[in-house]
Backbone as ProteinMPNN parsed JSONL, in Angstrom:
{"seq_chain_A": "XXXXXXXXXXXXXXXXXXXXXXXXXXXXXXXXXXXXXXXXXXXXXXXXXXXXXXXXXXXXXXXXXXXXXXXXXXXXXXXXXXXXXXXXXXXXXXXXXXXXXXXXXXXXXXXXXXXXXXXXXX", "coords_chain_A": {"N_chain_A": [[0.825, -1.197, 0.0], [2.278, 1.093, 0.933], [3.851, 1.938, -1.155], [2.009, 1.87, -3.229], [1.009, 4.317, -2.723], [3.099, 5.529, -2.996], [3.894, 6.064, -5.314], [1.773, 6.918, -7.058], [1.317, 9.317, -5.805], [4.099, 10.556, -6.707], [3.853, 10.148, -9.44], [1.965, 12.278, -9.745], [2.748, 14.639, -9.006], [4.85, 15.069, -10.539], [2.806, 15.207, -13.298], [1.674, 17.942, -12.434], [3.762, 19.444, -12.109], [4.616, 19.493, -14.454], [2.61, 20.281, -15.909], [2.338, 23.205, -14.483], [5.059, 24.641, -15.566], [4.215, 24.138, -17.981], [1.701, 25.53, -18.656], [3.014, 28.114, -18.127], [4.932, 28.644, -19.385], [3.619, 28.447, -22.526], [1.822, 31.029, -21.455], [4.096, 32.761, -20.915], [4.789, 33.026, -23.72], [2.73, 33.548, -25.394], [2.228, 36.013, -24.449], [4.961, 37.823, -25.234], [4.662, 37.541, -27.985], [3.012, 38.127, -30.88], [0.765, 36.767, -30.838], [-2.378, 35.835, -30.748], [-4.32, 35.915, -27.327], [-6.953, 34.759, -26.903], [-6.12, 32.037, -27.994], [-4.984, 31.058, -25.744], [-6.997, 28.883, -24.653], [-7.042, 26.731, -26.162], [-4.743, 25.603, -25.787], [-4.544, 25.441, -22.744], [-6.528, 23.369, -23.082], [-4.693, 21.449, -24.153], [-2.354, 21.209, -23.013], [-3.488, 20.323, -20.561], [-4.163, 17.98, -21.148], [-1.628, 16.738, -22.108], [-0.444, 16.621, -19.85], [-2.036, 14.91, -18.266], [-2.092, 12.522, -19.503], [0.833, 11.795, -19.188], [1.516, 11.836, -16.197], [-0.459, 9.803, -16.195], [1.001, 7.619, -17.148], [3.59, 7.662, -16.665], [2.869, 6.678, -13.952], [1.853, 3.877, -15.049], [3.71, 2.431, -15.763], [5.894, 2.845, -14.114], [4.119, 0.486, -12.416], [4.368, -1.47, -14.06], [2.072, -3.355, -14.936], [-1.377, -3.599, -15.22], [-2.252, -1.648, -16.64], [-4.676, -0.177, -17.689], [-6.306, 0.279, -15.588], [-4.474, 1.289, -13.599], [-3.771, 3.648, -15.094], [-6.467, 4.842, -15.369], [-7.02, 4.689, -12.332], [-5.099, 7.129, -11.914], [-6.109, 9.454, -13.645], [-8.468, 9.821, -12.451], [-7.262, 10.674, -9.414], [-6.196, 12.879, -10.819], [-8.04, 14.359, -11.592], [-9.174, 14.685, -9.151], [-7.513, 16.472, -7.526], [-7.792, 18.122, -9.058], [-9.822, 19.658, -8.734], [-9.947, 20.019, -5.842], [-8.097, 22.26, -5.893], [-9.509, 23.876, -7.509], [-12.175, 24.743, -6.312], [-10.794, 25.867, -3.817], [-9.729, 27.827, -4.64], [-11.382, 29.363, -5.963], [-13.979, 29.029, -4.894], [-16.163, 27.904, -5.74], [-19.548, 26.68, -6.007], [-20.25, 24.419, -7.654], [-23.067, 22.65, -10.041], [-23.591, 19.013, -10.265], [-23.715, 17.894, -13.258], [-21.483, 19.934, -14.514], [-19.654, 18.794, -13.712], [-19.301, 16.073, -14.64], [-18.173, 15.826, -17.569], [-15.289, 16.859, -17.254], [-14.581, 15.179, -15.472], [-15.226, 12.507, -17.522], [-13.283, 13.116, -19.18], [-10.827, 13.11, -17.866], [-10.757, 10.011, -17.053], [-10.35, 8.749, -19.461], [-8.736, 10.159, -20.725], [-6.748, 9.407, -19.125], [-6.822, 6.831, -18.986], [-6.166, 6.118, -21.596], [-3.049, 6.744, -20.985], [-2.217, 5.2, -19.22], [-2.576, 2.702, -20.715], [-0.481, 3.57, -22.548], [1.738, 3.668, -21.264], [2.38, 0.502, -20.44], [2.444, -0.035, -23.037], [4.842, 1.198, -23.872], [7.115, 0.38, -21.769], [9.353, -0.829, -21.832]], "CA_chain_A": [[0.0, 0.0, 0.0], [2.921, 2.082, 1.294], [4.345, 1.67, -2.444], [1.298, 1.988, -4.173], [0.857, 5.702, -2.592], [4.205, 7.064, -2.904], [4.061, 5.955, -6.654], [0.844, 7.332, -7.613], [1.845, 10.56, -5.337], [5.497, 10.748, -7.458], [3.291, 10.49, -10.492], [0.83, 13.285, -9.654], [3.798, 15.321, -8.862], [5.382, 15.159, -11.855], [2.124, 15.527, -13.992], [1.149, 18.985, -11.622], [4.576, 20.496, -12.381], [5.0, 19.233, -16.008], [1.357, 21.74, -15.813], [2.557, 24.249, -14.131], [6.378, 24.678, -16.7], [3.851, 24.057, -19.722], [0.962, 26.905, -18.72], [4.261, 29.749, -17.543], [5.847, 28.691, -21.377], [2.587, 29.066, -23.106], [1.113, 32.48, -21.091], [5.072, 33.828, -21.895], [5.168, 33.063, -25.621], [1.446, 34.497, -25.909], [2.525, 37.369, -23.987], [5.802, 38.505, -25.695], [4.733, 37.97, -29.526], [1.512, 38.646, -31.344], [-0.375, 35.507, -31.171], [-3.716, 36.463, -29.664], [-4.514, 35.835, -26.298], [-7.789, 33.436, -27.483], [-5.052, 31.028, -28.307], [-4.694, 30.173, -24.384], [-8.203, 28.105, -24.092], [-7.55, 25.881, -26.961], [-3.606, 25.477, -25.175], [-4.699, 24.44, -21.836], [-6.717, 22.015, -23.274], [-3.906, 21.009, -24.826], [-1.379, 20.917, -21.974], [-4.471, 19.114, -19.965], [-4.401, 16.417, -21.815], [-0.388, 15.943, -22.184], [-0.114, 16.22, -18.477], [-3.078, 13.577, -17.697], [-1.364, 11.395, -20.235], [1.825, 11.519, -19.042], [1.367, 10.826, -15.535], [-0.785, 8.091, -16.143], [2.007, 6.889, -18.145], [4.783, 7.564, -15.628], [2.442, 5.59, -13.029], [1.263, 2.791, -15.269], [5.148, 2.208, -16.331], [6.26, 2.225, -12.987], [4.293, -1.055, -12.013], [5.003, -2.722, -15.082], [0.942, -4.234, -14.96], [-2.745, -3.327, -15.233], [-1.977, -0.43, -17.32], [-5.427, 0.496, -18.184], [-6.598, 0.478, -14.109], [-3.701, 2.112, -13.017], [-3.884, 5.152, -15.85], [-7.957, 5.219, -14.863], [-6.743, 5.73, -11.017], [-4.29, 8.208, -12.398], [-7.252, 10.357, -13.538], [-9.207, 10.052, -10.572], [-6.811, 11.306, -8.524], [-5.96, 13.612, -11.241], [-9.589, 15.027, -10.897], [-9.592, 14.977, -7.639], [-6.741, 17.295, -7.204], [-8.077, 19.788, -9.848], [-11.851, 19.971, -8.092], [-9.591, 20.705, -4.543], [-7.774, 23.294, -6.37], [-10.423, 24.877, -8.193], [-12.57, 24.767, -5.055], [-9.82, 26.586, -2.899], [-9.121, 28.681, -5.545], [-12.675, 29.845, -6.415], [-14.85, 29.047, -4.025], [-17.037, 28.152, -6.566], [-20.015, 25.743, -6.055], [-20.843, 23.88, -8.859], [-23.589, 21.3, -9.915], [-22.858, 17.517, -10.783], [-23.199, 17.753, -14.599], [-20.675, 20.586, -15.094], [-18.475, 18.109, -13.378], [-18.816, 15.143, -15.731], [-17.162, 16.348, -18.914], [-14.13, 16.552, -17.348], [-14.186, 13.544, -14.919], [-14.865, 11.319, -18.108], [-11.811, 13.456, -19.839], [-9.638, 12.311, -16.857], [-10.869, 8.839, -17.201], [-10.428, 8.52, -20.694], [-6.79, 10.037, -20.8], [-5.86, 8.99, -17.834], [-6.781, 5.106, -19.526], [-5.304, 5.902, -22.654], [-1.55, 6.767, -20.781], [-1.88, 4.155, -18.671], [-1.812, 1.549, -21.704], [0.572, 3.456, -23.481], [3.209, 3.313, -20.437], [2.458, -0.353, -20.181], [3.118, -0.744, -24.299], [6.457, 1.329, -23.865], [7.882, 0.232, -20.924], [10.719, -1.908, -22.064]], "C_chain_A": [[0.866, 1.256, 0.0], [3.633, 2.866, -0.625], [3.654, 2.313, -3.507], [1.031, 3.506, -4.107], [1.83, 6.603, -3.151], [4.604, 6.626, -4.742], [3.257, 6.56, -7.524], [1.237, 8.668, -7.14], [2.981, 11.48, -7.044], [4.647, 11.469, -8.998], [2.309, 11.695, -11.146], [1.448, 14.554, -9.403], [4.172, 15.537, -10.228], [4.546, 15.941, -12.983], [2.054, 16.934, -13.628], [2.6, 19.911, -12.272], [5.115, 20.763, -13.753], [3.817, 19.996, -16.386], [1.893, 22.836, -16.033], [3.827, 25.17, -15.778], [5.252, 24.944, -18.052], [3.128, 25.569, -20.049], [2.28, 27.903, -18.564], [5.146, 29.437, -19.313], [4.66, 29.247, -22.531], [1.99, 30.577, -23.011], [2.663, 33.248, -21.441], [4.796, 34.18, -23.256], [3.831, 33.816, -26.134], [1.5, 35.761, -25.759], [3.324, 38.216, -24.556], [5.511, 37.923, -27.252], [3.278, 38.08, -29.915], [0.526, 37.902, -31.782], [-1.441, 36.174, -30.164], [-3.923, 35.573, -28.395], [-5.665, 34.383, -26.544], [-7.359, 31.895, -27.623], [-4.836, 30.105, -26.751], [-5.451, 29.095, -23.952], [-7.661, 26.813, -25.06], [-5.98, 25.312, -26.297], [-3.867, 25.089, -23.905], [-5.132, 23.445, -21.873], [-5.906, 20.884, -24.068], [-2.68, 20.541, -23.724], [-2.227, 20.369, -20.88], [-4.255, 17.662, -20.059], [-2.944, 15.536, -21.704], [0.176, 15.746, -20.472], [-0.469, 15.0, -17.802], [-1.888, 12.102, -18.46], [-0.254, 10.698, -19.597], [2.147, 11.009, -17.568], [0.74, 9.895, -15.403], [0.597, 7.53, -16.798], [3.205, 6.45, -17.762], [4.192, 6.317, -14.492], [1.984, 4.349, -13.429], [2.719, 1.783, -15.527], [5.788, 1.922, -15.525], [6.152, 1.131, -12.338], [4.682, -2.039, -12.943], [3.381, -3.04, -15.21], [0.005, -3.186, -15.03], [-2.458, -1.77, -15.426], [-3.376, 0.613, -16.944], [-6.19, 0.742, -16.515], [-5.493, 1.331, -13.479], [-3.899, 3.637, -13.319], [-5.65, 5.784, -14.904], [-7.61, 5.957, -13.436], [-6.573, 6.564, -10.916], [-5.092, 9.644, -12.495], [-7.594, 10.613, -12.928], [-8.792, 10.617, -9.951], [-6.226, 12.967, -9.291], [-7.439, 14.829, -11.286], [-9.832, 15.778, -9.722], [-8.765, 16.52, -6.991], [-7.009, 18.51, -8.124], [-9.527, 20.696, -9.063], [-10.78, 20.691, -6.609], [-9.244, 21.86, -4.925], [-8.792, 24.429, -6.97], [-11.195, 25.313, -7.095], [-11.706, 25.457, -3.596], [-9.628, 27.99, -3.613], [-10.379, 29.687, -5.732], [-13.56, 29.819, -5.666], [-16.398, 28.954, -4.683], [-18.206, 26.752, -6.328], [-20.969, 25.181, -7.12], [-21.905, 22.564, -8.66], [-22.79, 19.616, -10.451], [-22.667, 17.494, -12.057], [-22.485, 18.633, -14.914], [-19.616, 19.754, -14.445], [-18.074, 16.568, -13.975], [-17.946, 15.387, -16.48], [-15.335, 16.17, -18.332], [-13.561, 15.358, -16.175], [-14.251, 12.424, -15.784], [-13.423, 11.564, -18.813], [-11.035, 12.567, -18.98], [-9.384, 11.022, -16.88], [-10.327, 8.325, -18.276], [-9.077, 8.713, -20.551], [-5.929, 9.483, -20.0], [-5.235, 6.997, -18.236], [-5.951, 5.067, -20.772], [-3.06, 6.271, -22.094], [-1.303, 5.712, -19.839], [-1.634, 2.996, -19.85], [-0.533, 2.057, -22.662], [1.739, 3.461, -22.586], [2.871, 1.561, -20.566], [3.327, -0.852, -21.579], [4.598, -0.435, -24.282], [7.007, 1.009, -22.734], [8.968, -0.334, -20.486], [11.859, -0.199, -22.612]], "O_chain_A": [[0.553, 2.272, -0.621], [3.748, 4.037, -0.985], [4.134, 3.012, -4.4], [0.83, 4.094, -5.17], [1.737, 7.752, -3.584], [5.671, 7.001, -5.228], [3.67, 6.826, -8.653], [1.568, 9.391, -8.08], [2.758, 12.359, -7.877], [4.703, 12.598, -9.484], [1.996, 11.987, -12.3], [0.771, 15.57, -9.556], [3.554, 16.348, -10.918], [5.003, 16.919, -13.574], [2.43, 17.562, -14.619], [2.412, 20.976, -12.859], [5.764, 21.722, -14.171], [4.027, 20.525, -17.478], [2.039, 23.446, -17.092], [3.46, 25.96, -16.648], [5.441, 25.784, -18.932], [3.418, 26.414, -20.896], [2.14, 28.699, -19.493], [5.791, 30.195, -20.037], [4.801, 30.247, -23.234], [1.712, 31.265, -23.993], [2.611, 34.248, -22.157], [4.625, 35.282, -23.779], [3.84, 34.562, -27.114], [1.043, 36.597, -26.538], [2.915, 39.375, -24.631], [6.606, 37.894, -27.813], [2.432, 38.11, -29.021], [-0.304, 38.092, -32.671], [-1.288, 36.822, -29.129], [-3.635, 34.385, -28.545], [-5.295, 33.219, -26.396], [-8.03, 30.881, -27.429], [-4.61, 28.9, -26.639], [-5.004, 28.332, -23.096], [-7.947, 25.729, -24.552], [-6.101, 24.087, -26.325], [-3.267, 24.026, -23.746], [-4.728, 22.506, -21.188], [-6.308, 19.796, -24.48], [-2.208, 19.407, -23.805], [-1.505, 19.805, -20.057], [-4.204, 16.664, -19.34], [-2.828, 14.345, -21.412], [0.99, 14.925, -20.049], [0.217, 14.262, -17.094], [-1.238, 11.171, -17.984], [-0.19, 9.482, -19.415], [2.857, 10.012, -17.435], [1.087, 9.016, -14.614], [0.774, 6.444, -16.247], [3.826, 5.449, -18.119], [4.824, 5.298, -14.214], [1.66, 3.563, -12.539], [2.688, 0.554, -15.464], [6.451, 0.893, -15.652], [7.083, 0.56, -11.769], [5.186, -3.141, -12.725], [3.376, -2.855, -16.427], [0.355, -2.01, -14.933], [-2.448, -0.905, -14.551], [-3.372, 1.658, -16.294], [-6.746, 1.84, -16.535], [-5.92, 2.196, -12.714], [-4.091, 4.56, -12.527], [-5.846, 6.739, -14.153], [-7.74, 7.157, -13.199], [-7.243, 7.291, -10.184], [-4.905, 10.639, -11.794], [-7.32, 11.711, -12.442], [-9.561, 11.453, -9.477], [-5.921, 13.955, -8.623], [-7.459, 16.01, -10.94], [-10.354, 16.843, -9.394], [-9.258, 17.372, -6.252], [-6.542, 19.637, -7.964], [-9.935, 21.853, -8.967], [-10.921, 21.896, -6.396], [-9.923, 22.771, -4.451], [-8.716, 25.648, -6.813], [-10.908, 26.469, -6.787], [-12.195, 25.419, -2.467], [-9.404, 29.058, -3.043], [-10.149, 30.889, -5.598], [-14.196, 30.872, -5.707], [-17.415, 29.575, -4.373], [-17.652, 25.665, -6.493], [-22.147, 25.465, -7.336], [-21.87, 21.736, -7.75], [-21.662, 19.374, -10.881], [-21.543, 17.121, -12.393], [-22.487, 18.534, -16.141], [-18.486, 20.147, -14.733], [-16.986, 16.004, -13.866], [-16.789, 15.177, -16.115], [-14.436, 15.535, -18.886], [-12.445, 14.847, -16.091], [-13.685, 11.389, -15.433], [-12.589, 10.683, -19.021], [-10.65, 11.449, -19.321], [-8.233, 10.596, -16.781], [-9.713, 7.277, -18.071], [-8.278, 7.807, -20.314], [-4.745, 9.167, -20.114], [-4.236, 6.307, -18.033], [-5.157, 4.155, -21.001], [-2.093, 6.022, -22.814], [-0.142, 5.338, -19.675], [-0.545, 2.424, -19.886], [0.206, 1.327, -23.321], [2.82, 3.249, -23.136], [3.837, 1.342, -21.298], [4.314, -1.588, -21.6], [5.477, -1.26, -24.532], [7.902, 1.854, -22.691], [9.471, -0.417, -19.366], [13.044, -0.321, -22.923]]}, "name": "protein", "num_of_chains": 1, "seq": "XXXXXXXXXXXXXXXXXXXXXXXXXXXXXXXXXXXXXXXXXXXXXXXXXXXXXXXXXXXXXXXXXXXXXXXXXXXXXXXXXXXXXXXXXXXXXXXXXXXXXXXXXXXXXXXXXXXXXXXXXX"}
C-alpha cells in the first residue's frame, strides 16, 4: 500500500509540475509575440491532456501491470486534485453535470496513458 501511494503521489507530482512549466511557457510566448490571447483556451486544453497522459504513463510504467486500471486511477486522482484546487481557488459551487465532462476526460486520458506506459515500458 505504502508503495502503491508514494508511486501514484510521485506520479501526480510530476504531472502537476510538467502543468505548471507548460501553462508559464505558453502564457510567456502568448505574452511577448503577437499571437492572440484566445489562443490560451484551446492550449490548456492542450497541456491538460499531455499532463493527464503523461502521468498516467509515468504511473502505469512504474508497475510494469494493469496499465489500463492504473492510468484510470491516475485520472481520478488527477480530478480529484483539480476539483480541490479549483474549489480553494474559487470558491465556486458547482452542480454535478458541469463536473462530468471533465471527470470522463480524466478517465479517458488517464486510460489511454496508462496503456501506453504499459506498451512502452521496455
Amino acid at each position: 500500500m505504502k508503495k502503491f501511494l508514494l508511486t501514484e503521489l510521485r506520479a501526480l507530482t510530476k504531472a502537476v509540475l510538467l502543468s505548471l512549466v507548460l501553462c508559464l511557457f505558453a502564457g510567456t510566448v502568448v505574452n511577448l509575440s503577437s499571437l492572440p490571447e484566445t489562443l490560451l483556451a484551446p492550449l490548456g486544453k492542450i497541456i491538460f491532456i499531455l499532463t493527464l497522459v503523461t502521468g498516467s504513463f509515468y504511473s502505469s510504467k512504474s508497475y510494469g501491470n494493469k496499465g489500463l486500471i492504473r492510468g484510470i486511477n491516475m485520472g481520478l486522482l488527477f480530478f480529484i486534485a483539480l476539483l480541490l484546487v479549483n474549489t480553494a481557488l474559487q470558491n465556486v459551487s458547482g452542480n454535478l453535470t458541469s463536473l462530468l465532462w471533465p471527470l470522463c476526460q480524466c478517465l479517458v486520458f488517464g486510460g489511454i496513458g496508462g496503456v501506453l506506459g504499459i506498451t512502452f515500458r521496455k
